[in-house]
C-alpha positions in Angstrom: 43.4 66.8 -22.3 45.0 63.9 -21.2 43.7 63.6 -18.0 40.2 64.2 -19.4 41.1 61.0 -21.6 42.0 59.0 -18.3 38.9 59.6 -16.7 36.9 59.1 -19.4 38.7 55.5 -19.7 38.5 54.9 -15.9 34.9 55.7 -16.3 34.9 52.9 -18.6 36.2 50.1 -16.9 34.1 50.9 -13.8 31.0 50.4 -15.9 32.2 47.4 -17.1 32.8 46.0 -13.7 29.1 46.8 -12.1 28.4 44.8 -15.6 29.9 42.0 -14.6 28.6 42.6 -11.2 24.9 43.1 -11.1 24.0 39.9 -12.6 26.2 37.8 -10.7 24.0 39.4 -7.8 20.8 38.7 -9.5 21.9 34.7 -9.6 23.0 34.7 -5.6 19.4 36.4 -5.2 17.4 34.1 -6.8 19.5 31.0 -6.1 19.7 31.5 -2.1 16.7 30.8 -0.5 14.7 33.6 1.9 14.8 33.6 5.4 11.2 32.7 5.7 11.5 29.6 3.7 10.8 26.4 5.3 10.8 22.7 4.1 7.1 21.4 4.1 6.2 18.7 6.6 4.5 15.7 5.1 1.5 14.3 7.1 0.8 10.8 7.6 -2.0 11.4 4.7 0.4 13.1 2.7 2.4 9.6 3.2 -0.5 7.6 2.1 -1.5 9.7 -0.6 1.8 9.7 -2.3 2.2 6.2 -1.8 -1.0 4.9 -3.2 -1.0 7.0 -6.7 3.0 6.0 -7.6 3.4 3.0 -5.8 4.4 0.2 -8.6 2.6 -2.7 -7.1 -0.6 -0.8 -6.9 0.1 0.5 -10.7 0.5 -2.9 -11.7 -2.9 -3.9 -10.0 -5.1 -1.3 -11.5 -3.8 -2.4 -15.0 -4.4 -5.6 -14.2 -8.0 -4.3 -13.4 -8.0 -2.7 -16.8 -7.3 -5.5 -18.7 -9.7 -7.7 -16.9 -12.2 -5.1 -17.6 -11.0 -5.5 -21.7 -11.7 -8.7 -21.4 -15.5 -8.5 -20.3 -15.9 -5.7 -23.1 -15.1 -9.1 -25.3 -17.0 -11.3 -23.7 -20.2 -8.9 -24.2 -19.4 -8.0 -27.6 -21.4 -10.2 -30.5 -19.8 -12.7 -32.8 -18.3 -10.9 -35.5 -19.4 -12.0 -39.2 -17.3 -14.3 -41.2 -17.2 -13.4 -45.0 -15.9 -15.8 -47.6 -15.3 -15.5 -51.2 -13.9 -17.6 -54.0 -13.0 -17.2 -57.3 -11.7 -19.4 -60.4 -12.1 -20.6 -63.8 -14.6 -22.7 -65.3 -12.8 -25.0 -68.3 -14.6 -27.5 -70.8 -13.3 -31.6 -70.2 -13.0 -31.8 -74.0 -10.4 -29.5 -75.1 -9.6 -27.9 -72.0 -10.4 -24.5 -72.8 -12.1 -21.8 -70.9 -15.8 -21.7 -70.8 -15.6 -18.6 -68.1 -15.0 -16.7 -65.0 -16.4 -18.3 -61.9 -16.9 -16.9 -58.2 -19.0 -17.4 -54.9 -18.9 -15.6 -51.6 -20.8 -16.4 -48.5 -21.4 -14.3 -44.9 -22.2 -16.2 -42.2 -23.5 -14.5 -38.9 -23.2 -16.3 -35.9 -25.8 -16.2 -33.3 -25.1 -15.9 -29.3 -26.9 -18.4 -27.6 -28.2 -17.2 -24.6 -26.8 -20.6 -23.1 -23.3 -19.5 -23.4 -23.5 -15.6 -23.9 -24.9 -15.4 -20.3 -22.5 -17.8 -18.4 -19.6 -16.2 -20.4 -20.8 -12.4 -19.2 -21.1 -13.3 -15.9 -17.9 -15.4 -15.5 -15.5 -12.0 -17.2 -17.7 -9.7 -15.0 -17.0 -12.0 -11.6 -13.1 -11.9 -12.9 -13.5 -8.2 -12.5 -14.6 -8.2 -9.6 -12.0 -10.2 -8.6 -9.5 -8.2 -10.0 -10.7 -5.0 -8.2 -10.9 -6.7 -5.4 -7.3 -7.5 -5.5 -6.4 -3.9 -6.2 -8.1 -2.8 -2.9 -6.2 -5.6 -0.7 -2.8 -4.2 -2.5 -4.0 -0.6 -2.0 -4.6 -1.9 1.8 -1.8 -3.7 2.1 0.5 -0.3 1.3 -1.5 2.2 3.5 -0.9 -0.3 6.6 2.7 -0.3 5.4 3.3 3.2 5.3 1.3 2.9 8.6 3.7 0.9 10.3 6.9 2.8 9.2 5.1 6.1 10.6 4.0 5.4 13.6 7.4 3.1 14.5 9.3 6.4 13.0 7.0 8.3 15.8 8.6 5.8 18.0 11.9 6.2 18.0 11.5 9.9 18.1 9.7 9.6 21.2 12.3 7.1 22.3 14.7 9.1 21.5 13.8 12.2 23.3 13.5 10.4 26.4 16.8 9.6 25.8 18.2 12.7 25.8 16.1 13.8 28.7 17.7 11.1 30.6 21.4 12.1 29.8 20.6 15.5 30.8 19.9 13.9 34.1 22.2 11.7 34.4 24.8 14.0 33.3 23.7 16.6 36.2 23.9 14.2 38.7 27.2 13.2 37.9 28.4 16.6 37.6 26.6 17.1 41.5 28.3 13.8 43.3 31.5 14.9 41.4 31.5 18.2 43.8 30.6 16.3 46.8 33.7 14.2 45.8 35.6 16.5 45.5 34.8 18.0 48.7 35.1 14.7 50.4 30.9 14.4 51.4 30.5 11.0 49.2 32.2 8.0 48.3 34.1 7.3 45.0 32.1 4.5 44.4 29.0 6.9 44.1 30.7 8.8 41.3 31.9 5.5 39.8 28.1 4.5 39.9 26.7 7.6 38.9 29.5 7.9 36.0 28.9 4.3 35.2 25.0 5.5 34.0 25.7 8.3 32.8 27.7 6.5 29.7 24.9 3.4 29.8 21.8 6.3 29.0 24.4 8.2 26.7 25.4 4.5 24.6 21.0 4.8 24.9 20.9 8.2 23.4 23.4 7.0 20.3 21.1 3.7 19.4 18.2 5.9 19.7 19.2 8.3 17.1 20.7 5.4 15.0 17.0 3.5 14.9 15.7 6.9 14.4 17.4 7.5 11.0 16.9 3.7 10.0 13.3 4.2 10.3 13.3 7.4 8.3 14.9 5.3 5.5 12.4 2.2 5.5 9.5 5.0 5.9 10.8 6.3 2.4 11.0 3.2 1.0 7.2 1.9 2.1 6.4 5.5 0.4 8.5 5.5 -2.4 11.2 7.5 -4.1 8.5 9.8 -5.7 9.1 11.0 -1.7 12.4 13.5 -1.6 15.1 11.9 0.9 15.3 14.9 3.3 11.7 15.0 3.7 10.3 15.9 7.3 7.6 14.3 8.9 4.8 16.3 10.7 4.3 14.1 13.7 0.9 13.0 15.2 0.9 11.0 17.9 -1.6 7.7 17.6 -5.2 8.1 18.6 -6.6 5.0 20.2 -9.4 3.7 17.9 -12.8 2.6 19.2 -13.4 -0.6 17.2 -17.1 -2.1 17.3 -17.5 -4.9 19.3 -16.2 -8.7 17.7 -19.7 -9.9 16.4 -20.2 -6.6 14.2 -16.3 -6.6 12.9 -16.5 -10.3 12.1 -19.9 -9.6 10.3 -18.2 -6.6 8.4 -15.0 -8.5 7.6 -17.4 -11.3 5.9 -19.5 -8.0 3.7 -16.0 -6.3 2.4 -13.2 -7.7 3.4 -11.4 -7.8 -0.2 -10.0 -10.7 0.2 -13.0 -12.6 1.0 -14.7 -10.4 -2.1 -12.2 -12.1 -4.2 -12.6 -15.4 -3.2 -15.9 -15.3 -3.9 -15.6 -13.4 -6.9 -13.3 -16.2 -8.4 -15.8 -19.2 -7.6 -18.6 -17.2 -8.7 -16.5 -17.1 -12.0 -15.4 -20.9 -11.9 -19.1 -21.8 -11.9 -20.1 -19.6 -14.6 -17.3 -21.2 -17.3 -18.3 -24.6 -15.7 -21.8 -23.3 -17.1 -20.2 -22.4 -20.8 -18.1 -25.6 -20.9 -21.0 -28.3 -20.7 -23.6 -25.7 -22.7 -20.8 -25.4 -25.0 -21.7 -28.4 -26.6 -25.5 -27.5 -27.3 -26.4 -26.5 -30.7 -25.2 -23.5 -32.7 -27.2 -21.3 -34.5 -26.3 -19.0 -37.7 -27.4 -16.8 -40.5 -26.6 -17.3 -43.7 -26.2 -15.8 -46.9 -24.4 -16.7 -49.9 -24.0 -16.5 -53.8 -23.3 -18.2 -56.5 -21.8 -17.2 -59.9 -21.1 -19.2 -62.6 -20.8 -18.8 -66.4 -24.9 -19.8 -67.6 -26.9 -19.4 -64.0 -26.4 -17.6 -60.4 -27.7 -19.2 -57.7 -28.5 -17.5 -54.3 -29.5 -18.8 -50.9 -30.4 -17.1 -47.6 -31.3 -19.4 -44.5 -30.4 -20.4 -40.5 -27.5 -23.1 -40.4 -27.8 -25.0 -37.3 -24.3 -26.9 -35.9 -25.2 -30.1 -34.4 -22.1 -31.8 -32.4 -21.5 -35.2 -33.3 -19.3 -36.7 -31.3 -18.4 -34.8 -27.6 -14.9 -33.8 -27.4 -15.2 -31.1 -24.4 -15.5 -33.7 -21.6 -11.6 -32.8 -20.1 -12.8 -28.9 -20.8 -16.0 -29.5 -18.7 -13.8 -31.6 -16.1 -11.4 -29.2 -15.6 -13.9 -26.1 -15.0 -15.8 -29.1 -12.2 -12.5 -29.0 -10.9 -11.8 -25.2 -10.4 -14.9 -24.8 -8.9 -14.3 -27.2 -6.3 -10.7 -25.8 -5.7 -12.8 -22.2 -5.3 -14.8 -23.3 -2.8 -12.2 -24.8 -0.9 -10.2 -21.7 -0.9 -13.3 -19.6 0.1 -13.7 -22.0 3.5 -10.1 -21.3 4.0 -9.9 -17.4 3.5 -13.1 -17.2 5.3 -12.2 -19.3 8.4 -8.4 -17.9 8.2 -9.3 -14.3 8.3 -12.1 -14.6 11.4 -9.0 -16.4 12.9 -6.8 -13.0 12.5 -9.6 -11.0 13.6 -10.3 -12.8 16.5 -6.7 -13.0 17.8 -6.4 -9.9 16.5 -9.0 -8.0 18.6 -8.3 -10.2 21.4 -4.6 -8.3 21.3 -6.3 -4.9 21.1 -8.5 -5.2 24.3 -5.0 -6.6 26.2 -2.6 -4.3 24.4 -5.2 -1.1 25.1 -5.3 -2.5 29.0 -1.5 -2.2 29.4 -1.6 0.9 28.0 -4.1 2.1 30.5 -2.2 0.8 33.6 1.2 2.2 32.3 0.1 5.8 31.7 -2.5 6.0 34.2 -0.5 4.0 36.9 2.7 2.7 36.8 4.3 5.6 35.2 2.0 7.7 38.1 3.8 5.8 40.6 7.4 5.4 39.2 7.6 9.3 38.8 6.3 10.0 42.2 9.2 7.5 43.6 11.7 9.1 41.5 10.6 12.0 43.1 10.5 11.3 46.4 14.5 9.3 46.4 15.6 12.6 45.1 14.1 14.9 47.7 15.0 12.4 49.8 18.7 11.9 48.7 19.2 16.3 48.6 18.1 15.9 52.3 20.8 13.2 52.9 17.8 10.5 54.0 18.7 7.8 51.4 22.1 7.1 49.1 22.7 7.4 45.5 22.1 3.9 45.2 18.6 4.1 45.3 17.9 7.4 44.1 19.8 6.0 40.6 17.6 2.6 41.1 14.2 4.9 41.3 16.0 6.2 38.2 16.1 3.5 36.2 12.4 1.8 37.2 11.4 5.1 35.9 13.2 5.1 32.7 12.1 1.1 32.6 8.4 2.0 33.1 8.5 5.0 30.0 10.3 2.6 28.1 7.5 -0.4 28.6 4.7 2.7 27.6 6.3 3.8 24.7 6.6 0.0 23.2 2.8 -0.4 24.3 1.6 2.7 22.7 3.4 1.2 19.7 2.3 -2.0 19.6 -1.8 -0.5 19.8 -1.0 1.3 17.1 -0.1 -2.0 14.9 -2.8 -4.2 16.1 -5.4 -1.2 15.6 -3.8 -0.8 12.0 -3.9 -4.7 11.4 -7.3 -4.1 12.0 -8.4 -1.6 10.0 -6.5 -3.9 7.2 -9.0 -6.4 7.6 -11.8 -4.4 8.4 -10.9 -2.6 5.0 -13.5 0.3 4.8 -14.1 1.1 1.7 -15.1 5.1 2.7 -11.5 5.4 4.4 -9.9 4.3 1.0 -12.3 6.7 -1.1 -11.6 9.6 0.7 -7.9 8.8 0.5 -8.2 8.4 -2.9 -10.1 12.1 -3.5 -6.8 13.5 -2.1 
C-alpha cells in the first residue's frame, strides 16, 4: 500500500516538473532565431527611401509647403462680411425719462477688386512654388548625402579588402625568405625588409577597417536613426553615368534646377505684392445693408459704399515691395550665373576624373600587375632580389590604391551632378517607393 502511495507521489512531482519544463522550452523556441534566418541587406534605394520619408529637415520643408499652400487658400478666399449692431435707449431732454428701446445693425460686404485680388493670388501661388521648390533642393540635398556616405562606405570596403589581400602576401613572403634564412640562401636584411612591410600593409589593414566602421556610422546618420545600427549594406559597385553633353545640362539646369525655380518663384512673387501695394491704394468697393430702429419710424437703406483714399499713406509699403523686387532679381543673376559656374567646373571634373579612371583600370593597373608578376617569377628563379620584387609590390599596391580613390571621386562629381541636374522623374520614382 505504501509503496503504491510513493509512486503515486513520485508520479506527481514528475508531472509537475515537465510543467515547469515544456514552457520554458516553448520561450527558448520562439525567442532563438532559426537557422535560416538572415538580417536583410539594405540597398542604396532602401537608403534613400528611408531617408527621404523620416528625415527631419525634409519633414520640416513639406510643412513648410503646407502652410504656404494655407496661405494661398486665404489669399483666394473672398472678404468675409462684417455685421454690426447697436442697441440703446432713447430718453426725452425734459424730464429724462424713457421714450423707448432703440437699435440698428448694418452688414457690409466687401468687394475684391480685381486690382488686388489678382496680384495677391498670384504673389501666394508664386510663394508656393517657391516653397516646393525648396522642398525638392532639401529632398536633393539628402539623397546626394546618403549618396556620398554609400558610395565612400563602398570605399573603404574595397580598400579594405585590398588590404587584407596584401597582408596575405606580404605575410607569405615573409614566412618564404624566413626559410631561406634560416637555411642561409638570403640575407638578414631581406627578412628585415620583407618583415619591415609586412607590419607597414598590416598597420594598412587596421586603418582600413577603422575608416570602414567610421563610415558605417556617418552613413547611419545621413539616413537617420529610423535605420537600425547593425544594419548591413547590400553593396553595388558605382556605374559610370553617361551625362548629356554641357550645352543640353546647362539648358536643363536653367528649366528645373530647384534652386533656380525658386529664385524665380520668389521675384515672380516680389512683383506681384509690388502690384497689390501701389493698387492698394485705388478705390474700394462694398455692399451695404443696414437698419434702423427707433421708437416712431424705421428707416432702411441698401446701396454700394465706395472708399476713396484721401491722403496716401502706403508710399514706404509700395517702396519696400520696389525694393524686394530688385533684391530678387539680383539674387536670380547670382543663382543663375553661380550654378552654370558649378556645372561647368563640375562637368569639366567628370570628363578628367572619368579619363583617369580609364588609364588606371585599362593601363596602369594592366602594367603594374604584369610587373609584379614578372619580379616574382623572376625573383623564384633567382634573376632579381627581394628588393625589387617588394618595389613591383608596392607600385602595384600604389596604382590599386590611386583606382580605388578615382573610382570614388567619379562617383561624387557624377552625384554632384545629378544634384544640380535635379530630375524630377528620379525623385518621383523614389518617392512611389
Amino acid at each position: 500500500m505504501r509503496s503504491n502511495r510513493s509512486e503515486s507521489g513520485f508520479k506527481r512531482k514528475i508531472m509537475r516538473l515537465v510543467a515547469l519544463i515544456i514552457p520554458a522550452i516553448g520561450f527558448f523556441a520562439v525567442s532563438l532565431p532559426s537557422e535560416g534566418q538572415t538580417t536583410k541587406k539594405h540597398s542604396l534605394d532602401d537608403l534613400i527611401t528611408i531617408a527621404i520619408n523620416s528625415n527631419p529637415e525634409i519633414l520640416a520643408a513639406r510643412d513648410q509647403a503646407k502652410a504656404v499652400g494655407g496661405q494661398l487658400s486665404a489669399a483666394r478666399a473672398i472678404p468675409n462680411p462684417e455685421f454690426e449692431g447697436v442697441r440703446g435707449q432713447q430718453k426725452s431732454r425734459a424730464d429724462n425719462s424713457r421714450i423707448g428701446s432703440t437699435s440698428s445693425w448694418s452688414v457690409t460686404q466687401p468687394l475684391d477688386m480685381p486690382y488686388t485680388r489678382i496680384p495677391r493670388v498670384n504673389a501666394a501661388e508664386a510663394q508656393l512654388q517657391a516653397s516646393d521648390a525648396m522642398r525638392i533642393a532639401k529632398e536633393f540635398e539628402i539623397i546626394s548625402k546618403v549618396k556620398n556616405r554609400y558610395y565612400d562606405y563602398m570605399r573603404r570596403q574595397e580598400e579594405l579588402k585590398a588590404a587584407n589581400e596584401d597582408m596575405d602576401l606580404t605575410r607569405q613572403i615573409r614566412d618564404r625568405i624566413q626559410l631561406r634564412y634560416q637555411v642561409g640562401e638570403t640575407a638578414k636584411f631581406e627578412l628585415i625588409r620583407a618583415e619591415t612591410d609586412f607590419l607597414n600593409v598590416k598597420m594598412v589593414a587596421q586603418a582600413s577597417q577603422s575608416r570602414l566602421n567610421q563610415s558605417k556610422s556617418q552613413l547611419r546618420q545621413a539616413v537617420g536613426p529610423q535605420l537600425p545600427a547593425n544594419f548591413e549594406i547590400a553593396a553595388a559597385p558605382f556605374k559610370e553615368i553617361e551625362f548629356p553633353p554641357l550645352p543640353i545640362l546647362v539648358e536643363e539646369i536653367r528649366n528645373q534646377n530647384p534652386e533656380l525655380t525658386r529664385a524665380k518663384a520668389e521675384l515672380a512673387s516680389a512683383e506681384s505684392k509690388l502690384s497689390l501695394e501701389k493698387n492698394s491704394r485705388l478705390p474700394k468697393l462694398a455692399l451695404k445693408a443696414q437698419q434702423s430702429n427707433e421708437p416712431d419710424f424705421r428707416d432702411r437703406s441698401y446701396g454700394v459704399v465706395l472708399t476713396v483714399p484721401i491722403w496716401d499713406w502706403r508710399i514706404g509699403q509700395v517702396r519696400e515691395a520696389a525694393a524686394n523686387v530688385s533684391r530678387a532679381k539680383n539674387m536670380l543673376h547670382y543663382e543663375s550665373q553661380n550654378i552654370e559656374t558649378q556645372i561647368e567646373l563640375a562637368y569639366q571634373q567628370f570628363e578628367t576624373i572619368s579619363y583617369q579612371v580609364k588609364t588606371l583600370e585599362n593601363e596602369v593597373i594592366v602594367q603594374a600587375a604584369d610587373a609584379r608578376r614578372i619580379a616574382e617569377a623572376s625573383y623564384r628563379h633567382g634573376e632579381r632580389g627581394m628588393l625589387e620584387y617588394l618595389d613591383a609590390q608596392r607600385t602595384f599596391r600604389a596604382a590599386r590604391a590611386d583606382l580605388i580613390r578615382a573610382k570614388y571621386e567619379l562617383a561624387l562629381i557624377s552625384i554632384e551632378i545629378e544634384r544640380l541636374r535635379s530630375n524630377p522623374q528620379t525623385l518621383s520614382k523614389l518617392l512611389e517607393q
